[in-house]
C-alpha positions in Angstrom: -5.4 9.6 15.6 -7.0 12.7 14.5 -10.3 12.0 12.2 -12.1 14.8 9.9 -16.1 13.8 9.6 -16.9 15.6 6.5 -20.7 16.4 5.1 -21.3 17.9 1.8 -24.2 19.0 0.6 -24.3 18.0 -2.9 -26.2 20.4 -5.3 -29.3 18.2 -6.0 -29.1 15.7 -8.7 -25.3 15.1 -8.7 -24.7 12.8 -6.2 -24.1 10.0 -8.0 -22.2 11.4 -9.9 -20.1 13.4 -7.1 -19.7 9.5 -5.6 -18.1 8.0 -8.9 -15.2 10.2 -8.9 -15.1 10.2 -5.2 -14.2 6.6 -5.3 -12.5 6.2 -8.8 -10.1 9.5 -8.0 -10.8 10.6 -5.0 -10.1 8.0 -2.9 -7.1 6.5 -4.6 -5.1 9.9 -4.1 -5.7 10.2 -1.0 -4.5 6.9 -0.6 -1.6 7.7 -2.2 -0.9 10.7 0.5 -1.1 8.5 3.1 -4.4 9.6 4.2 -6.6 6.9 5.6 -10.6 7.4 4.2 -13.5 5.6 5.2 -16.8 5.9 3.5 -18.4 7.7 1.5 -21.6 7.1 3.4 -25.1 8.1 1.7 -27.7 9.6 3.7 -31.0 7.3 4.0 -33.0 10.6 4.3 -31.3 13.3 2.3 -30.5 12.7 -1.1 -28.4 15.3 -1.3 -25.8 14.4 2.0 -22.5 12.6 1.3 -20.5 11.9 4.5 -17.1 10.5 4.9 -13.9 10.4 7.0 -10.7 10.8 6.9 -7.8 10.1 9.3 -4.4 11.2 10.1 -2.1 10.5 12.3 -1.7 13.8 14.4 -2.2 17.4 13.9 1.1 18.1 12.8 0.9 15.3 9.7 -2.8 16.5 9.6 -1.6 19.9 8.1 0.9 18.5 6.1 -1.1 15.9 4.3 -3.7 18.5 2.9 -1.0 21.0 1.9 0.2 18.0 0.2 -2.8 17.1 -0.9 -4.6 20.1 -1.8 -1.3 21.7 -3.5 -0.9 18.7 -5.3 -1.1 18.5 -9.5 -3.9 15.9 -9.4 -6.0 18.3 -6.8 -5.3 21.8 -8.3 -5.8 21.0 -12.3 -8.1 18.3 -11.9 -10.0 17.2 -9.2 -10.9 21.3 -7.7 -12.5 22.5 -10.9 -15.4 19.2 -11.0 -15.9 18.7 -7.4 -15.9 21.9 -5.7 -19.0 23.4 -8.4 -20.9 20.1 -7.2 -21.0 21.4 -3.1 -23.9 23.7 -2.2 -21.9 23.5 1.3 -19.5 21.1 3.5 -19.0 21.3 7.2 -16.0 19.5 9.0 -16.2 18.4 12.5 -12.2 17.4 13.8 -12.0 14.6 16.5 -9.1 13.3 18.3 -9.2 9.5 19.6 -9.2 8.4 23.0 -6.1 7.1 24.1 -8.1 3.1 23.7 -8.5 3.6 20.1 -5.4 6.3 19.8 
């Protein structure tokens, strides 16, 4: 399994916000993709930190997901111009499971 941990910075005073349509829109579509989330997850000691993962089966379903996803309707007229204003920055580490877990 290949899993994307993925921290925004959120610009400060959104958060809350930024985490409503994360899991009233967000979430769901991805769902719908196929793409397996878990979280959001709220740092205890930055307000502005929101963490979550997402997983995909391998690299090659990895790549076609997003393109999916990210070329999607939903995405592209909707979800792009809210969310993307809200992030000050992101950063994306990409881990591969051991074979135990795999």
């Amino acid at each position: 399994m290949i899993v994307e941990v993925r921290t925004y910075r959120i610009t400060p005073g959104r958060r809350a916000e930024f985490v409503e349509i994360f899991e009233k829109r967000v979430v769901p579509l991805h769902r719908e993709y196929g793409i397996a989330v878990l979280g959001p997850f709220l740092d205890t000691e930055n307000p502005h930190r929101f963490i979550w993962l997402r997983g995909f089966p391998s690299l090659a379903e990895r790549d076609r997901m997003k393109a999916d996803f990210y070329g999607g309707d939903v995405f592209r007229n909707e979800l792009e111009g809210v969310l993307i204003p809200m992030l000050e920055s992101y950063d994306v580490t990409l881990c591969e499971s051991t074979d135990l877990f795999g």
